[in-house]
N, C-alpha and C positions, 0 to 999 in steps of 0.2 A: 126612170134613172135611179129611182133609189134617193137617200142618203148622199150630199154631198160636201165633203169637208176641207172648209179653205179655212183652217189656221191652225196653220202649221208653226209659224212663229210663238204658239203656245205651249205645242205639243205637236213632233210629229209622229205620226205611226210608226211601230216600231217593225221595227225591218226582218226578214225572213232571216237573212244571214247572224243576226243579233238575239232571233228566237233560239235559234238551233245551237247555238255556242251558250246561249244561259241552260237550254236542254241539259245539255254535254256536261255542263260543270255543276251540276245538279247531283251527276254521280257519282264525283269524286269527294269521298269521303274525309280524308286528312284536312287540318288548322294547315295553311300555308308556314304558322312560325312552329310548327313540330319536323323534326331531323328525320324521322323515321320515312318508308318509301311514300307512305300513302301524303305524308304531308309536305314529301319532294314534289310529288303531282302536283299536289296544290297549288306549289310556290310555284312554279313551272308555267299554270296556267295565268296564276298572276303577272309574271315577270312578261310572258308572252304578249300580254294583254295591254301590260303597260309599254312595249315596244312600240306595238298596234298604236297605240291613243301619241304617244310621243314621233312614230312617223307624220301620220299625219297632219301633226302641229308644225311638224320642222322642227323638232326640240330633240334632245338626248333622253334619255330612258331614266337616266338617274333629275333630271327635274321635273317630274312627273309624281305628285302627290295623289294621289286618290282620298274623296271627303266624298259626303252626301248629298252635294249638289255645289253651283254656283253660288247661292244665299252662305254655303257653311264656306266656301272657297272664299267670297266676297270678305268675310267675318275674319278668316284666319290673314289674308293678305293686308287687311284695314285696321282693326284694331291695334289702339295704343299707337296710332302714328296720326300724326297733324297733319293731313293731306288734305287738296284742296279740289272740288268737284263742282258740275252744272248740274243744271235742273233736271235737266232730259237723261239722266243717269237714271238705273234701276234702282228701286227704292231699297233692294239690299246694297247698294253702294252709299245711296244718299243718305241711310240709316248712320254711316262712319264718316262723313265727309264735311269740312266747312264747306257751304254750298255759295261758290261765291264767283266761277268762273262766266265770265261772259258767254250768251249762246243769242245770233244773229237770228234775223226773221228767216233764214234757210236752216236752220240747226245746226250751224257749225260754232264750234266751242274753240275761244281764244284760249291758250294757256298760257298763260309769260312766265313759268317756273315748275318745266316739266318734272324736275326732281321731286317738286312736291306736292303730283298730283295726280290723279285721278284718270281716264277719259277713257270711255267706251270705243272700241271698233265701228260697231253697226245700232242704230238703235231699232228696237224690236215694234215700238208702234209705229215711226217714220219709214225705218227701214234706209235712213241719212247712213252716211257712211264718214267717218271721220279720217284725216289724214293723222296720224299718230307720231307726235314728235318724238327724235332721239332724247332717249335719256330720262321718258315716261315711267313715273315708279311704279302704275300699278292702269291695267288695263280689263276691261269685259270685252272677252271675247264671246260670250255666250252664244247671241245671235248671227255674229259674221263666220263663225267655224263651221265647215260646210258647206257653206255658201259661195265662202271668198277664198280664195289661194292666200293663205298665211303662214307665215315661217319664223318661229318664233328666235331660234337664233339671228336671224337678222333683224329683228326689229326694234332691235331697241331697244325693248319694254323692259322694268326688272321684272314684274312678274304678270301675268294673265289666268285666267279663268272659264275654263268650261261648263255645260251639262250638258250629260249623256242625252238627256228625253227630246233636246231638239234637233239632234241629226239621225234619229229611229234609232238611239238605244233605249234601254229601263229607265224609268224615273228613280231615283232617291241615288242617284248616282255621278259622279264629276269630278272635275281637278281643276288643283292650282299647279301653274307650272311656273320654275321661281329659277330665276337665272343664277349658276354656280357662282361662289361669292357670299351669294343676299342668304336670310336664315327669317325665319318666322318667329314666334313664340307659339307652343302648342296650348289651344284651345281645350282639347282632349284630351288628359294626360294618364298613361296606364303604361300597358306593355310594351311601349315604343316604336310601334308599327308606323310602317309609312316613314321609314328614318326617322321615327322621331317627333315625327310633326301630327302626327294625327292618329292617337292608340285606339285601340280595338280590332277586333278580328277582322281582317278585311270581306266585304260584300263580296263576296267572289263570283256569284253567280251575276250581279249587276257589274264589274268589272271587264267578265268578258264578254255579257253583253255590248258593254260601251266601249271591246275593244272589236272585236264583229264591226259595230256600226260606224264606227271611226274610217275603218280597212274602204267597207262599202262607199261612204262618206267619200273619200279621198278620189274613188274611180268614178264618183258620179261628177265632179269634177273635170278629172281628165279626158272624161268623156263629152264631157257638153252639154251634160245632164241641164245644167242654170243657165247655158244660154238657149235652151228649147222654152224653160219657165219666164226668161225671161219674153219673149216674144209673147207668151199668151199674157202674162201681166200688163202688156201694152196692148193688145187686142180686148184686155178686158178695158182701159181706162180711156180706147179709144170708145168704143161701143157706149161705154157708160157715160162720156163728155155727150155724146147725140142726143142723151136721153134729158140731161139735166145741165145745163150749162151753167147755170148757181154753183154749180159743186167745184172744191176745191181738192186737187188734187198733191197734195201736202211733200213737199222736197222733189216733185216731179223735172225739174229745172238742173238737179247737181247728181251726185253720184249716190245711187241706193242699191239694197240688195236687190237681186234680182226677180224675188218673189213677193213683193210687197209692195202694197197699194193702201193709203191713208186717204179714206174718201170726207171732207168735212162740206156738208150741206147744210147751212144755215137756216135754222126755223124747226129743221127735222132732229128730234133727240135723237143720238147714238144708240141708247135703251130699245128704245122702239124699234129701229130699223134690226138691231139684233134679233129682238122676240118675232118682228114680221119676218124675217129670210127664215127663223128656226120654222116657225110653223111650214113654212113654203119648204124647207127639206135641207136646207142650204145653213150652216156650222160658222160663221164670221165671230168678231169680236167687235168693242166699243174703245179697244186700246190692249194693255198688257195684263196680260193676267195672273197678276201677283199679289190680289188683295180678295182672297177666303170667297171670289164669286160675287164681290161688290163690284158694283157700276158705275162709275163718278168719272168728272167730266178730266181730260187728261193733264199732268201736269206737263207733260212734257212741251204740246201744246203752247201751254200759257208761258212754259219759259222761252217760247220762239216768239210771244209777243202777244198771242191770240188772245181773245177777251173768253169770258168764262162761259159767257153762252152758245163761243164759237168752237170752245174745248169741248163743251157737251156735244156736242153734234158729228163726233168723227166714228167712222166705222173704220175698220180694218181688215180688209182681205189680204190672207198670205197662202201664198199657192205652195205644191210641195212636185218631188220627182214626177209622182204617179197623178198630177194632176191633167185633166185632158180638156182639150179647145171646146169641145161639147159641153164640158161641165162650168167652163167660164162662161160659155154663151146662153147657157139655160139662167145661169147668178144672172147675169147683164140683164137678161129677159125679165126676171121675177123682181130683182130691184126695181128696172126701169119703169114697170107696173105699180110698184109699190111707191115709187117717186110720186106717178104720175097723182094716184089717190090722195098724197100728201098735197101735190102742190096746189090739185083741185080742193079740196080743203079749206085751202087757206087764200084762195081767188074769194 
């Protein structure tokens, strides 16, 4: 079989439709802010691109910033404001946030003052799904766009946050989208690009990437694409419950995304079961991967109540479009072999 790679919630593959549109704009020679033709093209591809990425939000075209990723989005939306946030938040949130909101032994995060605060969509190790109150100042959407039907004019939020790399566009690429009215302070300050909020020449070739995969993104949806993911995500967590009854299958009870499985087996470190599935061919995680390829035991976790030795022991499988019932049932097989070694072990 190869090579098989379940996480996606890290990174997913980048999409065919998303190669061939960075191809494309590879060509085109003009700065999108030069008047002359070649730099009408450019702006052309840009504006198009930002279309693309603001359909499939539900948003308008003109709130649609283009930045470097979700981390520089999080940075521009947060700083200089007193907002208030939970544990289970991205560390580039928690990085700006008083960290002080309640979060229940299922992941759900109390707000009692959404004007001044924080709260993610979907979370990327859980894959919890949060109900997002009106009147939210500031939301990650990173890991639920693509996955979840979102619309960002009705929801409330004043502002939200993408990246491109987790729905198959380029990495180093994303937006904040910031509802008409609200204004930032620019982090960036030069030639005024991005209206203003974020100067520099825009990444143009990573733009229409991530408007490619946006377009692609929206039809995998309408399609059904996540309710096919989700069906193998429950054939893997039924298969894997036969193998190891120990194990805990983390927000399995409330509403998650549809490709994602938080397995926490007690005794067995996280660490290990990553290096054991890699050698065996099979690509998982030990939680989020936003700390330089360290491994530590999860916060998010301990802010749902878990103890530290119970954080260390979580793996996470996240499935993607092109993942196939084969390839969940060979993971099921090479874990449940690899449980089996563990638990004999420690008989």
């Amino acid at each position: 079989m190869g090579r098989v790679y379940l996480d996606w919630n890290a990174t997913a593959p980048l999409r065919p439709e998303a190669r061939a549109a960075m191809i494309a704009a590879m060509d085109l020679v003009g700065n999108p802010s030069s008047v002359h033709a070649e730099g009408r093209a450019a702006k052309g591809l840009l504006e198009r691109a930002r279309a693309q990425v603001a359909t499939a939000l539900g948003a308008q075209a003109a709130d649609i910033v283009f930045v470097s990723g979700a981390t520089e989005a999080a940075a521009l939306a947060l700083a200089g404001r007193d907002l208030h946030g939970a544990g289970i938040e991205h560390d580039a949130v928690r990085a700006w946030v008083t960290e002080d909101l309640a979060v229940d032994g299922q992941g759900r995060v109390t707000v009692p003052d959404p004007a001044a605060s924080t709260l993610q969509l979907a979370n990327s190790e859980t894959g919890i799904v949060q109900d997002l109150p009106e009147g939210l100042a500031v939301s990650d959407w990173t890991q639920g766009f693509g996955k979840l039907p979102v619309a960002f004019d009705w929801s409330g939020v004043g502002m939200a946050f993408v990246s491109a790399h987790k729905i198959g566009g380029p990495k180093g690429i994303g937006a904040l989208i910031l509802r008409r009215g609200l204004d930032v302070t620019a982090c960036i300050r030069g030639g005024g690009q991005e209206m203003g909020r974020r100067s520099g020449t825009e990444n143009l070739i990573g733009i229409a990437g991530f408007g490619a995969a946006a377009e692609a993104a929206t039809q995998d949806l309408e399609n059904g694409t996540w309710t096919r993911v989700d069906k193998l995500r429950n054939i893997l967590e039924k298969t894997l419950d036969h193998c190891a009854r120990t194990t805990i299958f983390v927000g399995k009870d409330g509403a998650r995304l549809p490709n994602t499985s938080l397995l926490v087996t007690p005794g067995w470190k996280g660490e290990t079961q990553v290096m054991q599935m890699d050698l065996a061919g099979f690509a998982v995680s030990a939680g989020s991967a936003c700390s330089s390829g360290k491994v530590k035991s999860s916060s998010v976790l301990r802010a749902m109540g878990y103890s530290d030795a119970e954080a260390s022991c979580a793996l996470r499988v996240s499935l993607g479009p092109t993942t196939t019932e084969a390839e969940v049932l060979a993971f099921a097989e090479a874990w449940g072999a690899a449980y089996d070694r563990f638990a004999r072990r420690g008989r």
